[in-house]
C-alpha atoms as a printed R data frame, in Angstrom:
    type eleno elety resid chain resno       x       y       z
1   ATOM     1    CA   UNK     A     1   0.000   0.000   0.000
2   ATOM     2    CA   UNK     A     2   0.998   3.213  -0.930
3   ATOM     3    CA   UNK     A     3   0.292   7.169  -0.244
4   ATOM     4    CA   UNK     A     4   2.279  10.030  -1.853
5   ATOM     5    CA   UNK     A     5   1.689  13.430  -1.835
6   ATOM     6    CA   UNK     A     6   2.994  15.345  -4.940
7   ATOM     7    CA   UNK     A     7   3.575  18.639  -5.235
8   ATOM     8    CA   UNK     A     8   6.107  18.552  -8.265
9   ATOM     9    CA   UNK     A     9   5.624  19.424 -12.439
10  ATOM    10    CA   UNK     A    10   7.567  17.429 -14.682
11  ATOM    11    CA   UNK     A    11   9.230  19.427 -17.647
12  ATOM    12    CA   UNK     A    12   8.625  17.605 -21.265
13  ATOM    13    CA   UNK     A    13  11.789  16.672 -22.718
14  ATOM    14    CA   UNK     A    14   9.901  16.354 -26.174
15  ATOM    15    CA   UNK     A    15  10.020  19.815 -28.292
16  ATOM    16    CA   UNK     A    16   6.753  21.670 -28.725
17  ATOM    17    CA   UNK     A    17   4.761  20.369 -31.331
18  ATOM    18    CA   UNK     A    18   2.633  23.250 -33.390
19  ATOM    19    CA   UNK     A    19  -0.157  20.453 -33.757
20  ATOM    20    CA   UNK     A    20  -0.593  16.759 -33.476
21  ATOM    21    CA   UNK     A    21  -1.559  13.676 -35.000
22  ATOM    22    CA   UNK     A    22  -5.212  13.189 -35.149
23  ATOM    23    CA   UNK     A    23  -6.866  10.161 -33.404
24  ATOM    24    CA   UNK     A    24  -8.157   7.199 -35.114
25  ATOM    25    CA   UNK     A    25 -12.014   6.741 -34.585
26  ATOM    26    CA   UNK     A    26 -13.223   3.248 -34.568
27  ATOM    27    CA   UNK     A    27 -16.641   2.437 -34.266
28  ATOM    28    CA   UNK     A    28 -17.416  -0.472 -32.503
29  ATOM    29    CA   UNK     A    29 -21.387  -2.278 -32.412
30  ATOM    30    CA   UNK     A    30 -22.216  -3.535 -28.807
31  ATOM    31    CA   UNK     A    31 -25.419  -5.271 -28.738
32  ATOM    32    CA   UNK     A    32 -26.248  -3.139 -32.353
33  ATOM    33    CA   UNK     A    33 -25.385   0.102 -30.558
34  ATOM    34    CA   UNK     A    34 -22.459   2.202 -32.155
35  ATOM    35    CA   UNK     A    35 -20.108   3.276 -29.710
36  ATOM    36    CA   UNK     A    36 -16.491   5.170 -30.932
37  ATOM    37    CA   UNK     A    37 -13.673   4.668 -29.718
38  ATOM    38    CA   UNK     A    38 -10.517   6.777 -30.521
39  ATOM    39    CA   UNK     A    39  -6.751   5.980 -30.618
40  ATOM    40    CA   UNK     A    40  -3.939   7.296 -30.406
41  ATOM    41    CA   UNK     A    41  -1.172   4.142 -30.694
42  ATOM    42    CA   UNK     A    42   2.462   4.479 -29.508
43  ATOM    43    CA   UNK     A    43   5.226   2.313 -31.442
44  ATOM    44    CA   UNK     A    44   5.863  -0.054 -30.096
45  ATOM    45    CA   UNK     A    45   3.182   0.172 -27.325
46  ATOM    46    CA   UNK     A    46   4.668  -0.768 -23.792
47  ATOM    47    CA   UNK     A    47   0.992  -0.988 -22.932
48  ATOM    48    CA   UNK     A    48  -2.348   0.372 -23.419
49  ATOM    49    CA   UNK     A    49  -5.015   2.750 -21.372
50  ATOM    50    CA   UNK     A    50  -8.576   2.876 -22.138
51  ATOM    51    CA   UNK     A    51 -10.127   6.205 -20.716
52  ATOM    52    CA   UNK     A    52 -13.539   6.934 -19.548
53  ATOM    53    CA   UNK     A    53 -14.829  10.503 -19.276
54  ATOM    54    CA   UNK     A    54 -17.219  12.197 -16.777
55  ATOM    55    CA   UNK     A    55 -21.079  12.890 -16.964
56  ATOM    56    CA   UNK     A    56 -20.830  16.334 -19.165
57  ATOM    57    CA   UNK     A    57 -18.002  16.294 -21.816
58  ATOM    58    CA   UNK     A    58 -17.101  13.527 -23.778
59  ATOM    59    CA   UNK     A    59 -13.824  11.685 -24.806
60  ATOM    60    CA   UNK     A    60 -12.077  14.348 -26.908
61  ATOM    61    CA   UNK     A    61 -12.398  17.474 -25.152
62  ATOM    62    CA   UNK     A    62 -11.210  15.684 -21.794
63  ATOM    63    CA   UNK     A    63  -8.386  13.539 -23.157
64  ATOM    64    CA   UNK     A    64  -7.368  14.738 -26.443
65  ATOM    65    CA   UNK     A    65  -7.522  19.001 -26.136
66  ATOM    66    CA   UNK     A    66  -5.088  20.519 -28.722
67  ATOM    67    CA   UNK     A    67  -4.164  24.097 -27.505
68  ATOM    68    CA   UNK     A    68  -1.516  26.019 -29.915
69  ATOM    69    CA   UNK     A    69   1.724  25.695 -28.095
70  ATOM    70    CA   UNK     A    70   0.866  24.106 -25.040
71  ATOM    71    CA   UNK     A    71   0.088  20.572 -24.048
72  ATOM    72    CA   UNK     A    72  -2.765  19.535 -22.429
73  ATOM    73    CA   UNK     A    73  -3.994  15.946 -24.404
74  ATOM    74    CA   UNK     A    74  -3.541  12.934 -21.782
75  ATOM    75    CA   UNK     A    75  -3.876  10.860 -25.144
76  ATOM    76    CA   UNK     A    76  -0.675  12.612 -26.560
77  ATOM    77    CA   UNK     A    77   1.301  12.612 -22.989
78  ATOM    78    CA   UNK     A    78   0.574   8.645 -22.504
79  ATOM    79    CA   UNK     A    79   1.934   8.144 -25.808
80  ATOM    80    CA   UNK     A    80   5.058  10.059 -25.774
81  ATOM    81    CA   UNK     A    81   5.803   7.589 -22.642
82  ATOM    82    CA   UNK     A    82   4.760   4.736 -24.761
83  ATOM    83    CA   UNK     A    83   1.387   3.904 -24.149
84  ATOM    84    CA   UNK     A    84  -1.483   3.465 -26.628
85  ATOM    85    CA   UNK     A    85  -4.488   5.539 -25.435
86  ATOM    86    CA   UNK     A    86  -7.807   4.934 -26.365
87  ATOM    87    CA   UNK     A    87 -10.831   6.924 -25.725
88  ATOM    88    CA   UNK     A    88 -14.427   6.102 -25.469
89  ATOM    89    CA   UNK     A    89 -17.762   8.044 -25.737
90  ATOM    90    CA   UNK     A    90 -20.656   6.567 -24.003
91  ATOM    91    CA   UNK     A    91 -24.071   6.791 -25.349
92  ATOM    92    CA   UNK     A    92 -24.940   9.790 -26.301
93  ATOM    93    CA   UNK     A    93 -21.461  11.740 -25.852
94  ATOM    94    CA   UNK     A    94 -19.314  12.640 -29.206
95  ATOM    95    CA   UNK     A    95 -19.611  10.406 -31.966
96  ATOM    96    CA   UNK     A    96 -21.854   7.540 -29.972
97  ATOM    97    CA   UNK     A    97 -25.476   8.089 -30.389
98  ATOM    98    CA   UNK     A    98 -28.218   7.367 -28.196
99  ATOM    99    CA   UNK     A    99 -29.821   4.384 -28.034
100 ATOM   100    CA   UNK     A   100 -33.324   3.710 -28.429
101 ATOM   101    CA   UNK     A   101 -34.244   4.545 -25.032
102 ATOM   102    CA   UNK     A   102 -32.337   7.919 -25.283
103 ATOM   103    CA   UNK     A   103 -30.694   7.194 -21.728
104 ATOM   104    CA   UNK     A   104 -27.444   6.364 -19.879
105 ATOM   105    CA   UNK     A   105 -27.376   4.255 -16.973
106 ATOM   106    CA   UNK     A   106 -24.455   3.469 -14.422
107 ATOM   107    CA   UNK     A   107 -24.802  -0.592 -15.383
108 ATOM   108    CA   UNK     A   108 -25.115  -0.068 -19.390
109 ATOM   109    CA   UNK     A   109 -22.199   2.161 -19.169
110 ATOM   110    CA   UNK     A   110 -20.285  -0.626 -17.433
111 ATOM   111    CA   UNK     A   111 -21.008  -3.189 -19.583
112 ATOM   112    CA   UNK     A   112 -19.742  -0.428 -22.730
113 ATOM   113    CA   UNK     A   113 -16.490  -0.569 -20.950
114 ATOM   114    CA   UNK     A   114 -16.244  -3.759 -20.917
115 ATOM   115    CA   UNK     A   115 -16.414  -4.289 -24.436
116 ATOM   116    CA   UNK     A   116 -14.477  -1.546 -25.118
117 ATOM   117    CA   UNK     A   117 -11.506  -3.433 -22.960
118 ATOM   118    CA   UNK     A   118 -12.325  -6.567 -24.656
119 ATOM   119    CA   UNK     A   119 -11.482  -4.941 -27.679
120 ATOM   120    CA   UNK     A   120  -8.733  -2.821 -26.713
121 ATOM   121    CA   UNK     A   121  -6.985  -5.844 -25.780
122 ATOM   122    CA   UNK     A   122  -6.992  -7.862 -28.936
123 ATOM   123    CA   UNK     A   123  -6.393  -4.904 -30.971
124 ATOM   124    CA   UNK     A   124  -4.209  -2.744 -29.436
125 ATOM   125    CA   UNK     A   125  -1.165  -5.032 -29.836
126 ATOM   126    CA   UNK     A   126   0.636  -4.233 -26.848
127 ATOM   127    CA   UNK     A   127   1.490  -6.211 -23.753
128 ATOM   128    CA   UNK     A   128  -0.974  -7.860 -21.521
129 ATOM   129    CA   UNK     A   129  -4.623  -6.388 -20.809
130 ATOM   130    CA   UNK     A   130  -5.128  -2.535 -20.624
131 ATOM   131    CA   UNK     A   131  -5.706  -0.439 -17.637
132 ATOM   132    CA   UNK     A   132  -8.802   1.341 -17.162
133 ATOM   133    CA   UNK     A   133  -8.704   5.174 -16.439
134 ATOM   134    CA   UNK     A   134 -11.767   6.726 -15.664
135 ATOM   135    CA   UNK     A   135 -12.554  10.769 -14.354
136 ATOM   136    CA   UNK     A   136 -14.909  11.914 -12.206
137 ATOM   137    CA   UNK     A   137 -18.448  10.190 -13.367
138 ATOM   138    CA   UNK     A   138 -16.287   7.971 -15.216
139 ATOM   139    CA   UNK     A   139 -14.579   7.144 -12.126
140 ATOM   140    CA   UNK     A   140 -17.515   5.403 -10.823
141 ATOM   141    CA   UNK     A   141 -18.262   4.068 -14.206
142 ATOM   142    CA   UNK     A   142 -14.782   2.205 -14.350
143 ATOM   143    CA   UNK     A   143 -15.236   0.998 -10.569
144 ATOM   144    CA   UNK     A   144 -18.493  -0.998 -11.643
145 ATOM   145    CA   UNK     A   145 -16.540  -2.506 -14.590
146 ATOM   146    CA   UNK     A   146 -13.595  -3.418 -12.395
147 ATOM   147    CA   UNK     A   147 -15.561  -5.099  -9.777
148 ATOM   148    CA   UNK     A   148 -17.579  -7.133 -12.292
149 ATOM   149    CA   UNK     A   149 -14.897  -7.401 -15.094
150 ATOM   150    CA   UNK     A   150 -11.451  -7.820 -13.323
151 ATOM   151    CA   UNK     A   151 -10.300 -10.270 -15.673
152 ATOM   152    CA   UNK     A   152 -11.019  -7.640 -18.752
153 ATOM   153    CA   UNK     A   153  -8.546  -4.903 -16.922
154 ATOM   154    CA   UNK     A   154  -4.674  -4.880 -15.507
155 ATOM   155    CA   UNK     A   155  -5.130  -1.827 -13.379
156 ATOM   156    CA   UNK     A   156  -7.127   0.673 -12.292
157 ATOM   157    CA   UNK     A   157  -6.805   4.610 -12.339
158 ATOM   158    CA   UNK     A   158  -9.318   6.787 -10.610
159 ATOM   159    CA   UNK     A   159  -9.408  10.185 -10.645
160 ATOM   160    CA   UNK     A   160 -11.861  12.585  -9.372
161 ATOM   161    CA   UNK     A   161 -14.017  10.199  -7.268
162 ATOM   162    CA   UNK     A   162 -17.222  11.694  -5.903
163 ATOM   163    CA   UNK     A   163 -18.916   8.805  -4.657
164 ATOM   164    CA   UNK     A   164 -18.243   7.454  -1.148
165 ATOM   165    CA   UNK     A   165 -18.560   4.148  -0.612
166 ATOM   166    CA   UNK     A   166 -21.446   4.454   2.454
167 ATOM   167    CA   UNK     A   167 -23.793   7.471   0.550
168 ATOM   168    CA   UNK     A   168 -26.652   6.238  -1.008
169 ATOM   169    CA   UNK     A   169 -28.765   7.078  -3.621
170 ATOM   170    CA   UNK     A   170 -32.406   6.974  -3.398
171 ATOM   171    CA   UNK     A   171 -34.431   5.484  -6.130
172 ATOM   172    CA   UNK     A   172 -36.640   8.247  -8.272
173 ATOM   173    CA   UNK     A   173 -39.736   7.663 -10.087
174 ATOM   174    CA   UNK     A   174 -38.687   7.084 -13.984
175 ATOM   175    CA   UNK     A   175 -39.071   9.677 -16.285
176 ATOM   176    CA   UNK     A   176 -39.750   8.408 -19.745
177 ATOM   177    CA   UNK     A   177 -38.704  11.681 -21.840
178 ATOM   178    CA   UNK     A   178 -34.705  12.283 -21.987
179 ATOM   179    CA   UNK     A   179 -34.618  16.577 -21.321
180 ATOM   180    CA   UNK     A   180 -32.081  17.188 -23.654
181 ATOM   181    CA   UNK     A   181 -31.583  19.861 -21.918
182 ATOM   182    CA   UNK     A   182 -28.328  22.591 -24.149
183 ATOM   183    CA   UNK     A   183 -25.050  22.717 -22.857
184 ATOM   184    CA   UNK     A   184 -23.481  25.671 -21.947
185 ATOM   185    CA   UNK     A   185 -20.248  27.778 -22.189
186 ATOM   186    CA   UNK     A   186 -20.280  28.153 -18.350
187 ATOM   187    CA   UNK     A   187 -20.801  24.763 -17.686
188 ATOM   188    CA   UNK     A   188 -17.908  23.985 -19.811
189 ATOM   189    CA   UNK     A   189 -15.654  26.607 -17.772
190 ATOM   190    CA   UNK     A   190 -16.921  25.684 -14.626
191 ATOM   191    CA   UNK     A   191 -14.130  22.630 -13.794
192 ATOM   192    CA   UNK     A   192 -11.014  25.434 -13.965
193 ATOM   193    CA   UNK     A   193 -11.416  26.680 -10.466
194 ATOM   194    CA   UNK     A   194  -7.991  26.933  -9.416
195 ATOM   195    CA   UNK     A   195  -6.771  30.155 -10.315
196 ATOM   196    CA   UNK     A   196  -3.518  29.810 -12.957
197 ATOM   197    CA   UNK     A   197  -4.323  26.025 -13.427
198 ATOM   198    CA   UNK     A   198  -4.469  26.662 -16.658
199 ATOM   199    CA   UNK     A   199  -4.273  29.504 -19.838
200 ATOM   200    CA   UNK     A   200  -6.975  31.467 -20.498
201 ATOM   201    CA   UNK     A   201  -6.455  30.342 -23.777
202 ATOM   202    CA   UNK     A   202  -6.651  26.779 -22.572
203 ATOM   203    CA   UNK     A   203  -9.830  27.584 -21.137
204 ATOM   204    CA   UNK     A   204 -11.438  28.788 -24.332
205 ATOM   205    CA   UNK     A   205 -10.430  26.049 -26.652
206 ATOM   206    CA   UNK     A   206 -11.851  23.894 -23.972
207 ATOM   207    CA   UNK     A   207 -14.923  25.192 -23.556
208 ATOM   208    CA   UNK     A   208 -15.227  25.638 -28.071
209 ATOM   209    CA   UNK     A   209 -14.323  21.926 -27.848
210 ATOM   210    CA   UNK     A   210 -16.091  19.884 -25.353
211 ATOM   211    CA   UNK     A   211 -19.153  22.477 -26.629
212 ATOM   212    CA   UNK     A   212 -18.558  21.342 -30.363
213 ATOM   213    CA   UNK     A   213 -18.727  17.469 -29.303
214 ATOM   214    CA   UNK     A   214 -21.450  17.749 -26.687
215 ATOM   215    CA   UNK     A   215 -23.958  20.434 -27.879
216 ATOM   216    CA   UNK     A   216 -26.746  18.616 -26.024
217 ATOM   217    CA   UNK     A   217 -26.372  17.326 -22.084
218 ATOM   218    CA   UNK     A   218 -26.638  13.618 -22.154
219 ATOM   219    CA   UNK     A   219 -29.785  12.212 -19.929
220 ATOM   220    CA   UNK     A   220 -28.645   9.392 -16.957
221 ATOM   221    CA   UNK     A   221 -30.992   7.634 -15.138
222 ATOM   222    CA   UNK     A   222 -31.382   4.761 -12.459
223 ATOM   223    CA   UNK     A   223 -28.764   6.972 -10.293
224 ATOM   224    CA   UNK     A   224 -29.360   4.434  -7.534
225 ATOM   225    CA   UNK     A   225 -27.171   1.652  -9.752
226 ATOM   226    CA   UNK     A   226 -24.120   3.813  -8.075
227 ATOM   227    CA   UNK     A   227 -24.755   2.458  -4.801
228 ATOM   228    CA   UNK     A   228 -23.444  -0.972  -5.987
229 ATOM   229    CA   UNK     A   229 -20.171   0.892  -6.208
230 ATOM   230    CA   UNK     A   230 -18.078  -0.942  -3.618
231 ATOM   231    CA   UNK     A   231 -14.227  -0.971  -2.775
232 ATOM   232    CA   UNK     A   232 -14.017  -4.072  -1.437
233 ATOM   233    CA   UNK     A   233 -14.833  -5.873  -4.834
234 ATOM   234    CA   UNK     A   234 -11.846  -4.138  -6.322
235 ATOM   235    CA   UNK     A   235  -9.018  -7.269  -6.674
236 ATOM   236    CA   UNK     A   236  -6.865  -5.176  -8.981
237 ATOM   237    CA   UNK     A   237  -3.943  -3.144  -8.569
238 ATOM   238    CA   UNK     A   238  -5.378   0.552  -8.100
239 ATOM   239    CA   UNK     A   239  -4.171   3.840  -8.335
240 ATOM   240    CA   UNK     A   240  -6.565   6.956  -6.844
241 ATOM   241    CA   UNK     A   241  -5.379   9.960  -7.758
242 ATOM   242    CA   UNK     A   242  -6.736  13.507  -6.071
243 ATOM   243    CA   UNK     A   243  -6.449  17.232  -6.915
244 ATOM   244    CA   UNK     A   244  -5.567  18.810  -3.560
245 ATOM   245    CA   UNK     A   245  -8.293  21.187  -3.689
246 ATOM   246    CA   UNK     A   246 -10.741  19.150  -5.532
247 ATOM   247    CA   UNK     A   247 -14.009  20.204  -4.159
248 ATOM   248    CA   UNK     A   248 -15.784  17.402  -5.609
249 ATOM   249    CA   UNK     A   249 -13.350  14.306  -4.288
250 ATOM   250    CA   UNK     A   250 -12.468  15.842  -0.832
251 ATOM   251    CA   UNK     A   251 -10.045  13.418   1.268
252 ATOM   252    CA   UNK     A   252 -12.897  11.600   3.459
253 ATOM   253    CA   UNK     A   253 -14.113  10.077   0.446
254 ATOM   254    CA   UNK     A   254 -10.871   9.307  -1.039
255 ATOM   255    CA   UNK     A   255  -9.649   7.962   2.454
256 ATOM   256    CA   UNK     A   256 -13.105   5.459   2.825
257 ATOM   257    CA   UNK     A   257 -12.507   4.325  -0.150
258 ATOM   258    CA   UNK     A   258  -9.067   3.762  -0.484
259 ATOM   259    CA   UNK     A   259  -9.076   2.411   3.073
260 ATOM   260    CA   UNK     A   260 -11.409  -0.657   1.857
261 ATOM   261    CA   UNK     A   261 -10.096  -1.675  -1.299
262 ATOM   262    CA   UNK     A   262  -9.631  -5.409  -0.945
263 ATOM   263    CA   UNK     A   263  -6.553  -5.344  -3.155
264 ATOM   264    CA   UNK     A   264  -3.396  -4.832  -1.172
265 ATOM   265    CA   UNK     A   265  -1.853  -3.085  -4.454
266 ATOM   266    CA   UNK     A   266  -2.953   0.247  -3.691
267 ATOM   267    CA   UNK     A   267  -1.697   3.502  -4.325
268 ATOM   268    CA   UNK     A   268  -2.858   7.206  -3.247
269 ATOM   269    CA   UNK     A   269  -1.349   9.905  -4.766
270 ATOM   270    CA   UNK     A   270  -2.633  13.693  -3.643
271 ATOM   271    CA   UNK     A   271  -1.524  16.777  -6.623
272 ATOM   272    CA   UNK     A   272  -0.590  19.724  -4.736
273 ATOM   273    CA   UNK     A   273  -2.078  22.752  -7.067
274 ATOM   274    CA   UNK     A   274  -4.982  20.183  -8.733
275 ATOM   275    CA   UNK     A   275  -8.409  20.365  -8.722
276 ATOM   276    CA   UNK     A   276 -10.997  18.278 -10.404
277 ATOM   277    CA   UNK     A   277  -9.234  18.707 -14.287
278 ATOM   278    CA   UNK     A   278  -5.888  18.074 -13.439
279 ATOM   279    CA   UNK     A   279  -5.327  15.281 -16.011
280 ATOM   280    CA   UNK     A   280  -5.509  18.095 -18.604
281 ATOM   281    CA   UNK     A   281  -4.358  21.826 -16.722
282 ATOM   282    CA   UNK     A   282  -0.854  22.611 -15.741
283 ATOM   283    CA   UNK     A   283  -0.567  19.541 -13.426
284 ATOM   284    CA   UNK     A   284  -0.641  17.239 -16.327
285 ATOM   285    CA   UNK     A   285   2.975  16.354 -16.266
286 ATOM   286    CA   UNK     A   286   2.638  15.576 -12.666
287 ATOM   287    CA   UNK     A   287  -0.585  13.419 -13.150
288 ATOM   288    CA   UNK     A   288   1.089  11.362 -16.197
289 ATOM   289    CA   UNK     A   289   4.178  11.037 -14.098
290 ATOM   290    CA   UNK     A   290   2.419   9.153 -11.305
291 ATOM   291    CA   UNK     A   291  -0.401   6.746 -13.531
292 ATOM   292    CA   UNK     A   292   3.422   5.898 -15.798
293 ATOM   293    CA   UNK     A   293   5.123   5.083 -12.433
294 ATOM   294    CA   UNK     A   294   2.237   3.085 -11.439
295 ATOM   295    CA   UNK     A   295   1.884   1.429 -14.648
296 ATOM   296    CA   UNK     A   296   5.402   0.523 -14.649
297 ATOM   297    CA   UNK     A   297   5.560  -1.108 -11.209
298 ATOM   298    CA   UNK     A   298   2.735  -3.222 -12.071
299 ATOM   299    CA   UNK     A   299   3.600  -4.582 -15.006
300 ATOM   300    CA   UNK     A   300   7.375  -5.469 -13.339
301 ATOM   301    CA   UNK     A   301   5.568  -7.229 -11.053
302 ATOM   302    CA   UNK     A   302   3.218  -9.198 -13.298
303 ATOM   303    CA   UNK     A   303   5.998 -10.598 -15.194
304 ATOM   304    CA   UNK     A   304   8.242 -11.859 -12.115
């Protein structure tokens, strides 16, 4: 078991590009329903990371944000250290479309994962099964994969977790009519509260981004499906990372969770200077630095 407290940035020794490679989109069908899935492939891969995004913004505007002479993609950072990265949107996010019923739920988004680490893993081509990294509401999406799916995943990455393990969610009455409801610029901003986190002009090419791919606000129901989140079903390595000043993942949660993980192989590292976005503001090289470590360690150990 493990705790570290980092307060550190880590300086890119790669020079500055003036844009990057595109991802790949892939489309894959689960159960008939189109769900994409974008890559970004390292060569040779060392391994690969699926990530999961949180309940507004889909995959590309929180893993893959291209800002004119800075860096902020995770996607690009992961593979500069030699990871594939691959991205999904969840029904109704991006390039996936709703389904029929025009709703997410916590268990269908699960089971999305899932596949999308089934398929990861046999077409990837790198090393062993992929980790799962999931942020904020796809935090809690990734833990409900893990604890049904361990043999799908080699390690788990959490980041922004909101949901402690003894709150519960009470049942509501369905509502059979998705809202729909627009997104908006604010909402888009509202993540950056850390002042000097991040550019100004990261800040407005994130908000023109994630409102480009997410127009619309995507409709969840059967909340209550959260309360089957549960640290003790977690067998896999895990790594819980939290912003410092993350008002939406403060320390008791992170501590009751981390506290009952029944895997021993268990790290907690706390980003001095993060909030809820640090994967993609100024404490990016920092963030990277410690899921690499982690990744690293465990797959030394797997092959011993």
């Amino acid at each position: 078991m493990k705790v570290t407290i980092l307060g550190f940035l880590v300086v890119w020794a790669l020079p500055l590009a003036s844009s990057q490679t595109p991802p790949v989109q892939h489309m894959l069908l689960v159960e008939g329903q189109p769900l994409a899935v974008w890559e970004k492939r390292a060569a040779p891969p060392r391994g690969s990371v699926l990530l999961v995004h949180g309940r507004t913004w889909s995959a590309l505007p929180a893993f893959d944000l291209q800002v004119s002479g800075e860096r902020h993609s995770l996607m690009d950072a992961l593979v500069a250290r030699g990871y594939s990265a691959y991205a999904l949107d969840l029904r109704g996010y991006g390039s996936s479309p709703r389904d029929s019923s025009g709703w997410d739920t916590p268990d269908r988004s699960a089971e999305d994962v899932a596949a999308a680490l089934a398929w990861v893993a046999v077409s990837s081509g790198a090393p062993g099964k992929p980790a799962l990294l999931g942020w904020s509401n796809g935090a809690t999406v990734a833990i409900l994969c893990a604890q049904r799916h361990p043999e799908e995943v080699s390690a788990l990455i959490l980041t922004g977790l909101w949901k402690h393990p003894d709150s519960v969610i009470v049942s509501v009455p369905d509502v059979g009519t998705p809202r729909r409801e627009q997104n908006t610029a604010a909402a888009a901003a509202s993540d950056f509260i850390t002042p000097g986190a991040m550019s100004e002009k990261a800040i407005v090419a994130f908000v023109a981004a994630a409102l480009a791919a997410d127009p619309i606000r995507t409709d969840w129901r059967h909340l209550e499906q959260w309360n089957a989140v549960d640290p003790a079903k977690i067998v896999i390595p895990t790594l819980l990372i939290q912003g410092a000043s993350d008002p939406f993942a403060p320390t008791a949660t992170q501590a009751a969770f981390f506290s009952r993980l029944k895997t021993a192989d268990r790290e907690w590292a706390v980003l001095a200077g993060a909030d809820h976005a640090s994967l993609i503001e100024n404490t990016q090289p920092a963030f990277v630095a410690t899921v690499v470590a982690f990744l690293e360690r465990v797959a030394s150990q797997s092959i011993r």
